[in-house]
Legacy VTK file of the C-alpha trace (Angstrom):
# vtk DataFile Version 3.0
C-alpha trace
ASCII
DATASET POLYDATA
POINTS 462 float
0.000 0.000 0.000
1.124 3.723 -0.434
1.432 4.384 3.212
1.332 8.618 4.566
2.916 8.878 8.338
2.641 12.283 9.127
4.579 13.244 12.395
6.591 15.904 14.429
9.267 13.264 15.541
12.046 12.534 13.265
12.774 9.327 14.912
9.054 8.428 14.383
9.222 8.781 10.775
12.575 7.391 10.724
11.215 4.013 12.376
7.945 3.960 10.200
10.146 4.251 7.017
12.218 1.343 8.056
9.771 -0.994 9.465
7.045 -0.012 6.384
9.289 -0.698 3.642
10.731 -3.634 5.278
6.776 -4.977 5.307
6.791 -4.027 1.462
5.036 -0.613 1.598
5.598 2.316 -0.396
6.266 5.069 2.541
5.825 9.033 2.363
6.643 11.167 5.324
5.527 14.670 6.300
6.728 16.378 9.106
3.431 18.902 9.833
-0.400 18.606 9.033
0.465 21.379 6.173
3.122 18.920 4.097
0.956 15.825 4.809
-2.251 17.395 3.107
0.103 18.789 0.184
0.951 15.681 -0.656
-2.244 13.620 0.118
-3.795 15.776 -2.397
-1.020 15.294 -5.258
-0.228 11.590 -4.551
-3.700 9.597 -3.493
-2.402 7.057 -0.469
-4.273 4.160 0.770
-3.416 5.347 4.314
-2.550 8.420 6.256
-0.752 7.786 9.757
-0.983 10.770 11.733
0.085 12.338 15.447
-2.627 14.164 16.929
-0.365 16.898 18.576
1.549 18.455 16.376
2.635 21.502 15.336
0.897 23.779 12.470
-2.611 21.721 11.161
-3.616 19.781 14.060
-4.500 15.889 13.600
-7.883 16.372 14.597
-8.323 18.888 11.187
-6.024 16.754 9.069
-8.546 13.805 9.922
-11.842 15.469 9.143
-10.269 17.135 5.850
-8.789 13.620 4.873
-11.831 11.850 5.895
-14.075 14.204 3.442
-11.875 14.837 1.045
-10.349 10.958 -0.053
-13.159 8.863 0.486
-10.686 6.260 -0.494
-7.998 6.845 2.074
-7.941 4.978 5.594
-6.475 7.155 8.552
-5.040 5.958 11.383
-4.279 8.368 14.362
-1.057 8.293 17.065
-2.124 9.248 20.680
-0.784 9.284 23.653
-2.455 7.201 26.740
-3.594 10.814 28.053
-5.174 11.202 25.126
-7.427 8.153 24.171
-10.554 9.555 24.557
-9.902 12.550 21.849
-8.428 9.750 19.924
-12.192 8.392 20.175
-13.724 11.372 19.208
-11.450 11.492 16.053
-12.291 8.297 15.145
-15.887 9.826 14.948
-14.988 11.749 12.390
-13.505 9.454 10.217
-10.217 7.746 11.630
-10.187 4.079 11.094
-8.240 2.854 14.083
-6.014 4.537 16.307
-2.011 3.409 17.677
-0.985 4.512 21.553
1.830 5.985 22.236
4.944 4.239 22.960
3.995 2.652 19.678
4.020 -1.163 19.237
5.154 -2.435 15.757
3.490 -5.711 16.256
-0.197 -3.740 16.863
1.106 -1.359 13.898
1.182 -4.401 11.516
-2.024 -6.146 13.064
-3.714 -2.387 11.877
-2.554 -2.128 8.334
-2.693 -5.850 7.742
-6.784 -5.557 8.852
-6.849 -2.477 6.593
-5.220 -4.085 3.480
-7.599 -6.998 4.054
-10.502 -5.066 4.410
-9.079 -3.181 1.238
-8.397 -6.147 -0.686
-12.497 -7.629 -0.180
-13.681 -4.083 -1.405
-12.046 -4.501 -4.323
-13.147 -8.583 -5.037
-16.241 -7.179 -4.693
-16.280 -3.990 -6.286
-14.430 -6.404 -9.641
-17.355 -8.820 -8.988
-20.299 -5.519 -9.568
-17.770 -4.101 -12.080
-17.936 -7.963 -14.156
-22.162 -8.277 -13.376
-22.676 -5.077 -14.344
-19.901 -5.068 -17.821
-21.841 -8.075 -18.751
-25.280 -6.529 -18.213
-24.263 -3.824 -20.486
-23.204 -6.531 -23.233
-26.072 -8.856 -23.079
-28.058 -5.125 -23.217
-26.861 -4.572 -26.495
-28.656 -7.963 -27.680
-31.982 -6.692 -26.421
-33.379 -8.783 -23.331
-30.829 -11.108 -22.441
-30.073 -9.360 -19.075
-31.624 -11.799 -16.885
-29.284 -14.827 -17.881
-26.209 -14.011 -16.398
-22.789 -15.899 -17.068
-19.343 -15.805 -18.554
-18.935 -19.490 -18.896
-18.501 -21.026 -22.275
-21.436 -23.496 -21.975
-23.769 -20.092 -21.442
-21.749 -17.925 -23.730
-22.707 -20.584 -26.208
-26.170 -21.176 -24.691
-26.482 -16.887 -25.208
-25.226 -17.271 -28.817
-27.815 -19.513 -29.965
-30.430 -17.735 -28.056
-29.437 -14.369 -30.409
-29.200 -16.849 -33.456
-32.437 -18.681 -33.628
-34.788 -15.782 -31.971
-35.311 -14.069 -34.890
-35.843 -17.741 -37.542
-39.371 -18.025 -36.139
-38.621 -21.916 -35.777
-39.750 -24.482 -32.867
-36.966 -24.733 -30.016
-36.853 -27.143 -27.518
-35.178 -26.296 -24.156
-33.476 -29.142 -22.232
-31.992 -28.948 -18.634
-32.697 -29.778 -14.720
-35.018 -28.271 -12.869
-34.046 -24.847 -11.997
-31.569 -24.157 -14.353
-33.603 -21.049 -16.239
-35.271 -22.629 -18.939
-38.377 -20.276 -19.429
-36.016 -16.926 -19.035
-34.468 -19.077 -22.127
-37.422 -18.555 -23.549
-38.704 -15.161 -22.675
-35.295 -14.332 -24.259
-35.682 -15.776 -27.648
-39.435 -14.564 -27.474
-38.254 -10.751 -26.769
-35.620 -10.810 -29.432
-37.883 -12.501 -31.804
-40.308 -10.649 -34.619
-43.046 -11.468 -31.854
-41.893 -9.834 -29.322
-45.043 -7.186 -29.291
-47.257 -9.880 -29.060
-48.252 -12.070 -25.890
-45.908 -14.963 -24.758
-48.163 -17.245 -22.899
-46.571 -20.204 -20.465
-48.147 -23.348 -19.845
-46.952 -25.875 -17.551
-48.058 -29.150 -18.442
-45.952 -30.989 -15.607
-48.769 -29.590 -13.132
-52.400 -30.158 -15.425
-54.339 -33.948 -15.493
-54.991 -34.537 -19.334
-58.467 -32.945 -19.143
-57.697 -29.828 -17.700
-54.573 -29.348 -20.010
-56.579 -29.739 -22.950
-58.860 -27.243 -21.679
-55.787 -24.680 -20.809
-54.491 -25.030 -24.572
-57.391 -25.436 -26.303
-60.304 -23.907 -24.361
-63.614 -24.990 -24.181
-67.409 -23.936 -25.487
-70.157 -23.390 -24.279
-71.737 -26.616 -22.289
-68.486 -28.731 -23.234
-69.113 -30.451 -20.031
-70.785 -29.237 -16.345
-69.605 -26.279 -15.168
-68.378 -24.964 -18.939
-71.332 -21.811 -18.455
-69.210 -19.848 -21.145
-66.967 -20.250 -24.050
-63.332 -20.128 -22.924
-60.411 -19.035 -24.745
-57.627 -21.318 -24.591
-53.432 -20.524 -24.369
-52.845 -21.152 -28.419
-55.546 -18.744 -29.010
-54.804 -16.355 -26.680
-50.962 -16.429 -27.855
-52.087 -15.885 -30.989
-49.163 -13.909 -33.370
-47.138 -13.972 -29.979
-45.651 -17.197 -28.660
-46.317 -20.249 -26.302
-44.021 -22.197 -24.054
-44.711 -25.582 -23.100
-43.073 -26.530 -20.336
-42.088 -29.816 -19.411
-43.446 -30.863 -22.350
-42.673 -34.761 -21.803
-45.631 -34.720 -19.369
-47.967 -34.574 -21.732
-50.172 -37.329 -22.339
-50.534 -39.336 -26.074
-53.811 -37.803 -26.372
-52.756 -34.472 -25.843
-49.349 -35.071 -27.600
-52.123 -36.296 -30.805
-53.840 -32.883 -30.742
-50.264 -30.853 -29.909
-48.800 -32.425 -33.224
-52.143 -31.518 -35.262
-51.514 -27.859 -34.251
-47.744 -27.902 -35.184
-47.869 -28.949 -38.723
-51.347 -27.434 -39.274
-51.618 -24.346 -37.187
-55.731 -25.533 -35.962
-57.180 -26.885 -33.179
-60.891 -27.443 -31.934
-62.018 -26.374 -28.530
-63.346 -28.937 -26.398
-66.883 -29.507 -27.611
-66.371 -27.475 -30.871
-66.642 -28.304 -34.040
-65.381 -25.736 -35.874
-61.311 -25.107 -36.744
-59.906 -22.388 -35.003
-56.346 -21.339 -36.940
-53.732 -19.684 -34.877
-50.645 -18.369 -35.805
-47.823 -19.045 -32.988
-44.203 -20.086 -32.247
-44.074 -22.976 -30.036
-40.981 -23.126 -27.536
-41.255 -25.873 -25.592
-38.834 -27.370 -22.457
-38.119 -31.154 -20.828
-36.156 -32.064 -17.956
-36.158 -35.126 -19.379
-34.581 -36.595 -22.392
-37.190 -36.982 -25.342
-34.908 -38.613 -27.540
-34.863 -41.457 -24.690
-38.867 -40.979 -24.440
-39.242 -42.191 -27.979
-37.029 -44.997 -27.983
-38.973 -46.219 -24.929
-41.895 -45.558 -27.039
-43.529 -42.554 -24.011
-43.116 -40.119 -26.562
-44.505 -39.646 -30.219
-41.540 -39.953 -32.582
-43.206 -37.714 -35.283
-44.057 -34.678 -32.554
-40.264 -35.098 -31.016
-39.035 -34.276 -34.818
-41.470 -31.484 -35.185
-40.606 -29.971 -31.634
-37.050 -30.301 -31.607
-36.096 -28.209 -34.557
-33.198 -26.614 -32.373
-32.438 -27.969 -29.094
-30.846 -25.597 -26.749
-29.358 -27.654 -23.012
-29.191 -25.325 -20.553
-25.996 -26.526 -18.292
-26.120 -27.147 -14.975
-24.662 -25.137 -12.232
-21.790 -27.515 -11.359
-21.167 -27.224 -15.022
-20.490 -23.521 -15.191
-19.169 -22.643 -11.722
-17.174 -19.726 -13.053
-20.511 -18.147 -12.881
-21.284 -18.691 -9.808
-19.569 -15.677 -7.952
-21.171 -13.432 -10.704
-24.768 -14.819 -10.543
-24.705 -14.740 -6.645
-23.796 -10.787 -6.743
-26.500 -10.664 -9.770
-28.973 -12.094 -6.651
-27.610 -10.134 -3.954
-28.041 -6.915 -5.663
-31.040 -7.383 -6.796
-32.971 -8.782 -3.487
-31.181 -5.790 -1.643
-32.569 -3.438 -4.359
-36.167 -4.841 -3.697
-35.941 -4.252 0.332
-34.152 -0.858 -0.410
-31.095 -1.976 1.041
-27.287 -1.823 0.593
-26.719 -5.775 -0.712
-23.842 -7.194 1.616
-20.374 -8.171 0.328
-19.512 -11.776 0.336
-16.021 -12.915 2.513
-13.554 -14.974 0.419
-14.784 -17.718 2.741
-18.686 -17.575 1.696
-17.628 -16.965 -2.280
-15.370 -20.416 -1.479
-18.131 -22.431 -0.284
-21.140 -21.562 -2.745
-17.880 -22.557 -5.453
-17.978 -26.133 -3.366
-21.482 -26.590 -3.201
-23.222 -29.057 -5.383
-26.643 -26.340 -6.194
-29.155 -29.545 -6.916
-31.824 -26.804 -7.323
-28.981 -24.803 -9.904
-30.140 -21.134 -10.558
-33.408 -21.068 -8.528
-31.231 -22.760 -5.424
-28.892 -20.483 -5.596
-31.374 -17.112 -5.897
-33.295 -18.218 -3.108
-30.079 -18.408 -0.713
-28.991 -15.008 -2.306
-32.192 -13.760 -1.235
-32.479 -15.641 2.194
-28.967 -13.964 3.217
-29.994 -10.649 2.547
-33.215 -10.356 4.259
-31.475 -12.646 7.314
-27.813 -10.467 7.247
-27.534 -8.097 9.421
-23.431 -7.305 8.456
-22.086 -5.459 5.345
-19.874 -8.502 4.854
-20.919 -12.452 5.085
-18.601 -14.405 6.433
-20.364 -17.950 6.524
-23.237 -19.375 4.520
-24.160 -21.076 7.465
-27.544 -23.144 5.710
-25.011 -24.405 3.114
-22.943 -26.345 5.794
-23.470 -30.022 5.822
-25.014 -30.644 9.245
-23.341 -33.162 10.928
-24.449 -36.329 12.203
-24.994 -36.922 15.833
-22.913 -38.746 18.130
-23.595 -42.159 18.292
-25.035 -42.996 21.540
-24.201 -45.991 24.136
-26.793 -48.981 23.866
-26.022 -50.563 27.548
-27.086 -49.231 30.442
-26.559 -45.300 31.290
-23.928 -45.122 33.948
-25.609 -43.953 37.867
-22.046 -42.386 38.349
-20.749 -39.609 38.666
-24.496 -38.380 38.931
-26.645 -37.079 36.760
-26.124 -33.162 37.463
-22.387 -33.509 37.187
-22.951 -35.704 33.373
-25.424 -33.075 32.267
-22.809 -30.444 33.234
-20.068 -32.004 31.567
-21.536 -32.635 28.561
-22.826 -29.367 28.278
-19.083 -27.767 28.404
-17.955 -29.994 25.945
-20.610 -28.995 23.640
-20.224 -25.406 23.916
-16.043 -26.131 23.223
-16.965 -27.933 20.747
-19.290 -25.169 19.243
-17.276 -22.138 20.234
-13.691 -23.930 18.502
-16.045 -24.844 15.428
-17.170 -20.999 15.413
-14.161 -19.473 15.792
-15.231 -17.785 19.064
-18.149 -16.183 17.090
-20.940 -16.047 19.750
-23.396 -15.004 17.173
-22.937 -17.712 14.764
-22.673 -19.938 18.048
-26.352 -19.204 19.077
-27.583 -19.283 15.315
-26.261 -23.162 15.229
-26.899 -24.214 19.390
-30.439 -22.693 19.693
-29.512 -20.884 22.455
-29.682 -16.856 22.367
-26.740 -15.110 22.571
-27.160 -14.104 26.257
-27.592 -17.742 27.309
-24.678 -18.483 25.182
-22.193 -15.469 27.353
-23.908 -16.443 30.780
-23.011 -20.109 29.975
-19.309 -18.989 28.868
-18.961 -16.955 31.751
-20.290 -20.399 34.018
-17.431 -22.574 32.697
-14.650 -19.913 32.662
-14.351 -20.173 28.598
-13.257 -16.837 26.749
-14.216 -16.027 23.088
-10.592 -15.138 22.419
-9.652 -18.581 23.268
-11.176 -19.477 19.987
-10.236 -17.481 17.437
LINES 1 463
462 0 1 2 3 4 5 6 7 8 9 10 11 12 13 14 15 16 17 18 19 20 21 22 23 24 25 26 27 28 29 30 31 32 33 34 35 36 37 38 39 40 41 42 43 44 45 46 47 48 49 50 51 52 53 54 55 56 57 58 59 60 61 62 63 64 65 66 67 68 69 70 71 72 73 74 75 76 77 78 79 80 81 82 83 84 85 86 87 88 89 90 91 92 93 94 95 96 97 98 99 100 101 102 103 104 105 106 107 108 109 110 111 112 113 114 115 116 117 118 119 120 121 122 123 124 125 126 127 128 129 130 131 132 133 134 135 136 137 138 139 140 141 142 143 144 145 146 147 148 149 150 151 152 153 154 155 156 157 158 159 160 161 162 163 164 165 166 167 168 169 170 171 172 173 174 175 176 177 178 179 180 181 182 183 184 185 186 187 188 189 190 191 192 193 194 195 196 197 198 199 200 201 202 203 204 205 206 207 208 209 210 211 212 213 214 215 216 217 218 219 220 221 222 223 224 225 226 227 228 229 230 231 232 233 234 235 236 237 238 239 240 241 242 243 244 245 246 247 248 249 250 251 252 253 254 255 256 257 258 259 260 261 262 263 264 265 266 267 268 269 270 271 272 273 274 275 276 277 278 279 280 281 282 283 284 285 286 287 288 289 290 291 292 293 294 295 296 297 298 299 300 301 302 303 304 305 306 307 308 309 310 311 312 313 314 315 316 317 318 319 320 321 322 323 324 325 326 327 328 329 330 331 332 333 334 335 336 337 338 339 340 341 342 343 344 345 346 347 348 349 350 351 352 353 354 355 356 357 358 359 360 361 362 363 364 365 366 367 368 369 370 371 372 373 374 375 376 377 378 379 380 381 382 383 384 385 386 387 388 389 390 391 392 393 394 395 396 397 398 399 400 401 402 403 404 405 406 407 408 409 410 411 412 413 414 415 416 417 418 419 420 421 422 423 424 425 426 427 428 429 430 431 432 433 434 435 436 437 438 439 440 441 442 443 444 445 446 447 448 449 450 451 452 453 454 455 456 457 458 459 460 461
């Protein structure tokens, strides 16, 4: 780091030179508040050391102008033990830590080595919003890609084909696992397509018995069966011009498959009870989880409706597949929950970035948004250390089949145990009492009370 130590004592800036450099800073010394302001303002530093008491600009003022002036420079402040409560105040007003006179090397290195850390996260995540939001501005460009976010060759491919077919007007069929975004595939090619003016209408036919899906797609007239008191319009008509997504398309049953494969090569239907044609003109997209190609050779599926539909086949990957996109598509999430709630989205620690990379996402995408969105309506710090929910829970202890020993008794067992669970918990937390409740079920004040029972310190832990 550029490094500012602004002092009145030559052998102070003497021993910062030697010690900073030795640490591989790049050191600047001023010997008043006047100098050190000169040359904060031609040369931006990452920190400003400063004495409080000091001749010409006092430290107090060089804090406060600092502090407003280089939003992106720490200060730390040099006080004497007499003065620790003005070193406080300054710290009020800006100062990031402060150093007591006779300094201490060691706690001078434990200070910059917490600010270079801190430093260092800003930036991972600052690169991370800078990458989300460069990408943003490129999928942008090709019109309503914005929601699928990823640099990873399986999606840059995935995004290539999306801008390729949208505008041929031919069938597409979307393959991938549950969760892995294959409608916003959809709504993608729809919005870049020649249709996108028009309605695109979803239907899910994983969730419909055969009756009522016919009814959803094809509607219904007038005293089709009990109940029908109307004519009913159904999806194909009302997606007329526009488009329709079928999704999980393998689902549907033969009968419906029959009258799905009429509609594809014919463009008309008949509503449930009618008996005239009704003609629509739509682009079908539809989506499987499963493998159709299998489906037909099993003989599930109708070969001549699997040739129709699959025109181009686009697999979506999973998320183990493309885990260079997971750091991106969790900031995606956590700026985008946080924007909802109107708040500032937290930062994610090395740590937490490190274990959504090792987790296996069976849900892909979805999983991984609803976590996103989990941590920032359940965070209550600017930074996440742990993803606590993604943590394998472990089993418990196997227990002893005999007989439960009568000695020592009972009160002393339950007592012992009890201190052995909260070591174990406290050495697994890291001395973190909050993170100790959150995974004991006790609340934090039971947790201290207990500590302070069995004589166990936090900063044993860490």
């Amino acid at each position: 780091m550029r490094i500012l130590v602004i002092d009145d004592e030559q052998s102070i800036l003497r021993t910062f030179k030697l010690r900073l450099t030795q640490w591989g800073h790049r050191v600047l010394l001023a010997s008043d508040g006047d100098s050190g302001l000169e040359i904060v303002h031609k040369e931006p530093c990452d920190v400003v050391i400063t004495d409080l008491k000091m001749g010409g600009v006092p430290g107090e003022e060089v804090v406060r102008r600092i502090s407003s002036e280089s939003s992106g420079t720490e200060v730390v402040v040099i006080t004497g033990f007499a003065t620790v409560e003005s070193a406080v105040e300054v710290m009020k007003s800006g100062a990031t830590d402060f150093l007591v006179k006779p300094l201490n090397f060691d706690q001078v290195r434990l200070v910059l080595d917490k600010i270079e850390k801190q430093r260092s996260l800003r930036d991972e995540n600052q690169q991370l919003r800078d990458r989300v939001n460069e990408l943003k501005l490129k999928l942008a460009e090709q019109n309503s890609l914005q929601n699928l976010v990823g640099k990873s060759k399986p999606m840059q491919e995935v995004m290539d084909l999306i801008v390729s077919v949208a505008p041929l007007d031919c069938t597409v069929t979307i393959y991938g696992e549950t969760g892995t975004g294959k409608e916003m595939v959809a709504r993608a090619i729809h919005q870049l397509s020649p249709r996108s003016s028009e309605n695109m209408v979803t239907v899910d036919c994983g969730t419909l018995t055969e009756t009522l899906l016919e009814s959803e797609l094809f509607g219904y007239e007038k005293g089709a069966f009990t109940g029908a008191v109307r004519t009913r319009r159904g999806r194909f008509e009302l997606a007329h011009r526009g488009t329709i997504f079928l999704d999980e398309v393998a689902n549907a049953s033969p009968r419906v498959q029959k009258r799905l494969l009429r509609i594809v090569q014919e463009k008309t239907f008949e509503r449930l009870g009618g008996e005239s044609s009704v003609h629509t003109d739509v682009r079908i997209i539809a989506a499987s989880n499963r493998d159709l190609a299998a489906m037909v050779r099993e003989g599930s599926f109708r070969e001549d409706l699997f040739y129709r539909l699959n025109v181009v086949p686009i697999h979506m990957p999973p998320l183990r597949d493309r885990t260079a996109d997971l750091p991106l598509l969790a900031r995606h999430f956590l700026d985008l929950y946080a924007r909802e709630i109107g708040r500032e989205p937290p930062n994610l620690s090395p740590e937490a970035i490190e274990q959504i990379m090792q987790y296996a996402w069976p849900g892909n995408v979805r999983e991984l948004a609803h976590v996103m969105e989990r941590l920032v309506i359940t965070s209550s710090e600017n930074v996440i250390r742990r993803i606590l929910f993604l943590e394998p829970a472990e089993p418990p202890p196997l227990q002893n089949p005999g007989v439960a020993s009568l000695d020592p008794p009972l009160k002393d067992q339950i007592t012992a145990l009890e201190m052995d669970y909260l070591t174990s918990a406290l050495e697994a937390c890291r001395g973190r009492i909050k993170e100790v409740s959150q995974r004991s079920g006790l609340d934090e004040r039971t947790v201290r009370r207990k500590m302070r029972l069995y004589g166990l310190h936090k900063e044993d832990f860490k």
